[in-house]
C-alpha positions in Angstrom: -6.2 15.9 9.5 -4.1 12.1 8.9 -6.6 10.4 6.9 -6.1 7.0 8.7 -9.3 4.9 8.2 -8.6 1.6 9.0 -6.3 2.4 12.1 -8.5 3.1 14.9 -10.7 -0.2 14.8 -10.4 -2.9 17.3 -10.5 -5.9 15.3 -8.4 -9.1 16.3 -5.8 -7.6 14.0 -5.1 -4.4 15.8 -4.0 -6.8 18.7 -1.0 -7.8 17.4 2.3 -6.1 18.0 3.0 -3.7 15.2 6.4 -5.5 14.6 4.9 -8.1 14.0 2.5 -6.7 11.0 5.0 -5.3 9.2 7.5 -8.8 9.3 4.7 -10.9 8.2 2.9 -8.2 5.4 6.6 -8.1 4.0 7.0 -11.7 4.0 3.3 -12.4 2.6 3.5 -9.8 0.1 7.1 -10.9 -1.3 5.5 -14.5 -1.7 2.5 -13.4 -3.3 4.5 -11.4 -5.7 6.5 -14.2 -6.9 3.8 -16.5 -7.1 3.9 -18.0 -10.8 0.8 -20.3 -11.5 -3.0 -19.1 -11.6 -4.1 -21.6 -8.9 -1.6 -20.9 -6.4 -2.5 -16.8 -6.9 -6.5 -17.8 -5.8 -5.3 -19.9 -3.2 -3.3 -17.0 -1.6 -5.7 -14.2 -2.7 -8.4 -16.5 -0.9 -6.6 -17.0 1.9 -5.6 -12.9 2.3 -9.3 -12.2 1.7 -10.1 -14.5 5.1 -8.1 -12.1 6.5 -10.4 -9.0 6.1 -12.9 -9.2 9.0 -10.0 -9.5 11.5 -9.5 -5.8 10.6 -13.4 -4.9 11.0 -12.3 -2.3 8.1 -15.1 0.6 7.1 -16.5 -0.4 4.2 -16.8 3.1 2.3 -12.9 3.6 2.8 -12.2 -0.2 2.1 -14.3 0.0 -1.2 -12.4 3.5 -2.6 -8.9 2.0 -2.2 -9.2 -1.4 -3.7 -11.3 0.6 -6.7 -8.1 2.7 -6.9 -5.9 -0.1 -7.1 -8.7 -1.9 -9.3 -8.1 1.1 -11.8 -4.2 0.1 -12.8 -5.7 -3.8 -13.1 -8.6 -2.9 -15.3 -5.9 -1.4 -18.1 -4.2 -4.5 -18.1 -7.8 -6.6 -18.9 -7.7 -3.8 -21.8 -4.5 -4.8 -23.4 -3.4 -8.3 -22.0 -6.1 -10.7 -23.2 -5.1 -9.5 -27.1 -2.0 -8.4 -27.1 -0.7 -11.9 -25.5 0.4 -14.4 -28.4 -1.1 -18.0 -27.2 -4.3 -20.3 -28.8 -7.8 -18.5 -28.8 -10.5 -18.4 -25.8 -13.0 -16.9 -28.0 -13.3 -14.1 -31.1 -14.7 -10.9 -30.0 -15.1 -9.2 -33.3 -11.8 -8.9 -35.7 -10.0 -9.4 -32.2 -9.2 -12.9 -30.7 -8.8 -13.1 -27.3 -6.0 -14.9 -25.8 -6.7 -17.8 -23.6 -2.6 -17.0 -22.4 -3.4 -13.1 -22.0 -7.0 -13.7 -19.8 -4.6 -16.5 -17.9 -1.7 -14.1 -17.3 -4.1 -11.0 -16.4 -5.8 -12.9 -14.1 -3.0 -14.4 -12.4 -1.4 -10.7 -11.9 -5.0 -8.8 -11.0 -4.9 -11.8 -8.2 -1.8 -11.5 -6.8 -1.6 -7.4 -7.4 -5.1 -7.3 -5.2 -3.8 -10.0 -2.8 -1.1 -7.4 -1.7 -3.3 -4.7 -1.6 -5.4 -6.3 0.8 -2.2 -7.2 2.9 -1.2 -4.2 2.9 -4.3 -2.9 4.0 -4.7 -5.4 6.7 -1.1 -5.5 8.5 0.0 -1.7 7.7 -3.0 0.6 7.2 -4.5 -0.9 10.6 -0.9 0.6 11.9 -1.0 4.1 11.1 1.4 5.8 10.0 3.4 7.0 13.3 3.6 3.5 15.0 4.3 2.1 11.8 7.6 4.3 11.6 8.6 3.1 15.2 7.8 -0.3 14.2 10.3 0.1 11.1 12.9 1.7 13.5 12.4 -1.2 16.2 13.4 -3.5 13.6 17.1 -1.5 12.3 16.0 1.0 9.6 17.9 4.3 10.4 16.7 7.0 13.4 17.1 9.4 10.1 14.9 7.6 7.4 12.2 6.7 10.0 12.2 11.0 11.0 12.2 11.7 7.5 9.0 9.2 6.4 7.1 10.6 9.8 7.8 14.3 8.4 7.4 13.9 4.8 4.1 12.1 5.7 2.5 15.1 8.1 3.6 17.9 5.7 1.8 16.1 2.4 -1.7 16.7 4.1 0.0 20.0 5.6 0.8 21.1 1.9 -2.8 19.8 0.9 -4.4 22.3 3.5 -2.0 25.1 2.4 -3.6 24.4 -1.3 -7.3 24.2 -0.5 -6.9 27.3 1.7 -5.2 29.3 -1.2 -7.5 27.4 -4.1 -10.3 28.6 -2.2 -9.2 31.9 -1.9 -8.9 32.4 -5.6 -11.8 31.2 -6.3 -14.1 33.0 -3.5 -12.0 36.5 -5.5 -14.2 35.5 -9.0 -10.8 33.1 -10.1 -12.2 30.3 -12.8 -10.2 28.3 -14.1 -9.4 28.2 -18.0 -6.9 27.1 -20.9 -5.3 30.9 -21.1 -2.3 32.6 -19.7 -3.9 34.2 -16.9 -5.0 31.0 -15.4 -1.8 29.7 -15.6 -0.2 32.7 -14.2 -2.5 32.5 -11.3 -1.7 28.5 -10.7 1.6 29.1 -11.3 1.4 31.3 -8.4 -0.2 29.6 -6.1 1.8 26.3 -6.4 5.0 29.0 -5.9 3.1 30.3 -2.7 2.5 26.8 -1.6 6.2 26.1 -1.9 7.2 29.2 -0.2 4.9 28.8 3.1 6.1 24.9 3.1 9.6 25.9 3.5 8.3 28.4 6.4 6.0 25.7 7.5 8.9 23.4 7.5 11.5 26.0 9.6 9.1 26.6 12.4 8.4 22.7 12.8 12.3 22.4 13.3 12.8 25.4 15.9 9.2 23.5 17.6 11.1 20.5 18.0 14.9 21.3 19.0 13.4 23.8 21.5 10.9 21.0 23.2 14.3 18.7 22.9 14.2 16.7 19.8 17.7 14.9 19.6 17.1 12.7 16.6 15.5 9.9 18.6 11.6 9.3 18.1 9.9 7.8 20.7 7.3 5.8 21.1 3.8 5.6 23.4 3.1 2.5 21.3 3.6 -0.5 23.8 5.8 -3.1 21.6 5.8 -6.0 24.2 6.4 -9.7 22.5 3.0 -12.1 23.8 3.0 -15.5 23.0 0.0 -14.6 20.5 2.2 -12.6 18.4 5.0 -15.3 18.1 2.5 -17.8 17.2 0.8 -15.0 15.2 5.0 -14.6 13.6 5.1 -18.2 12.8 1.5 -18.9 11.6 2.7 -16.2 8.7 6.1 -16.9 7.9 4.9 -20.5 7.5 1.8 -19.6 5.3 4.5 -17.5 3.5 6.7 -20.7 2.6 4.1 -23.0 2.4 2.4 -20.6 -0.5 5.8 -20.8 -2.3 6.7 -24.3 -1.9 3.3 -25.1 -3.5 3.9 -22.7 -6.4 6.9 -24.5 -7.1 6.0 -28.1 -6.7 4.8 -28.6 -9.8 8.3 -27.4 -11.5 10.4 -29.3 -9.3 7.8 -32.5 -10.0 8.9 -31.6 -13.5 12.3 -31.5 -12.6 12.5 -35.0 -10.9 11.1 -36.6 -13.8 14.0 -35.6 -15.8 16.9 -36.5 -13.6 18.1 -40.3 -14.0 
């Protein structure tokens, strides 16, 4: 049902305590994100990408989501390179392409990917249930962490509601077409799809106050601190800083040469 690819391997990353993960893809991704210069993007896309074979990922799934975030980075190719004032790469035509604009999009396709891939690596190897205890071992609210575990099991439970009733229609002759009927008949089916949530929805609640349910999620995830994850912990919170003290040092080499 959970479409949860990349969270049932047993690569070295799946190892570490799910804590952890989610400390170290927040720091990582925050320091990739406000990485500034071109070189010090590759360097940290390069050394995200080493990261990949710890997670033993399946290639079909791990080729479909970095084409769907390759999507968003391929518009700003379209636009960028021209629309960016700065002196000419090279003259494609009546349009001259901006040796600024290919700069800038490829520092933000580098560092847009880069957290994509952590992402992938630290928090889709989770799944999505210890990854909500992990969040609520490290002091977000008993409420938000019920409401992200339930929000996320009735999307694919509202997805199944639709298929069933999309299939329906269409086994009764339904085609879809630009005319009033057709949109009567989605109309209805997205209003029978809300209705049956909301039902869906009520009997989950009674199936959970009556086996006990308090408000407290619990856990069959072991979260046990190991010296490998606290090296693990430092190794990426030092990577982290490292990445942006680099970034920086050629503006505060800048600096120093101003100051008497």
């Amino acid at each position: 049902m959970f479409d949860e690819p990349f969270a049932h391997g047993r690569g070295l990353v799946h190892q570490i305590d799910p804590r952890v993960r989610v400390l170290v893809a927040t720091a990582a991704s925050i320091a990739m994100a406000t990485l500034q210069h071109l070189e010090s993007a590759a360097g940290a896309a390069a050394l995200v990408l080493a990261l990949v074979p710890t997670l033993r990922p399946p290639l079909k799934a791990f080729v479909r989501r970095l084409s769907a975030a390759g999507g968003f980075f391929l518009l700003l190719w379209c636009v960028l390179p021209w629309a960016t004032p700065g002196p000419d790469l090279f003259q494609l035509g009546p349009v001259a392409i901006s040796q600024t604009g290919v700069r800038l999009a490829t520092t933000i396709t580098l560092k847009g990917m880069g957290v994509v891939l952590l992402c992938t690596v630290f928090l889709a190897s989770l799944g999505m249930a210890p990854l909500g205890h992990a969040l609520r071992a490290l002091g977000l609210p008993s409420q938000v962490t019920a409401l992200m575990l339930l929000s996320y099991r009735h999307i694919f439970t509202l997805a199944a509601m639709w298929r069933s009733l999309w299939d329906a229609a269409r086994l009764r002759g339904f085609q879809p077409r630009t005319d009033a009927h057709s949109y009567r008949t989605v109309a209805n089916l997205v209003a029978l799809v809300i209705v049956r949530s909301l039902d869906q929805a009520t009997r989950t609640r009674e199936a959970m106050l009556l086996r006990g349910f308090a408000g407290v999620w619990t856990s069959n995830v072991p979260m046990a601190m190991t010296p490998k994850d606290w090296a693990f912990l430092g190794i990426g919170i030092l990577t982290s800083v490292g990445l942006l003290a680099m970034d920086r040092l050629p503006d505060l080499s800048r600096l120093a040469t101003l100051l008497p």
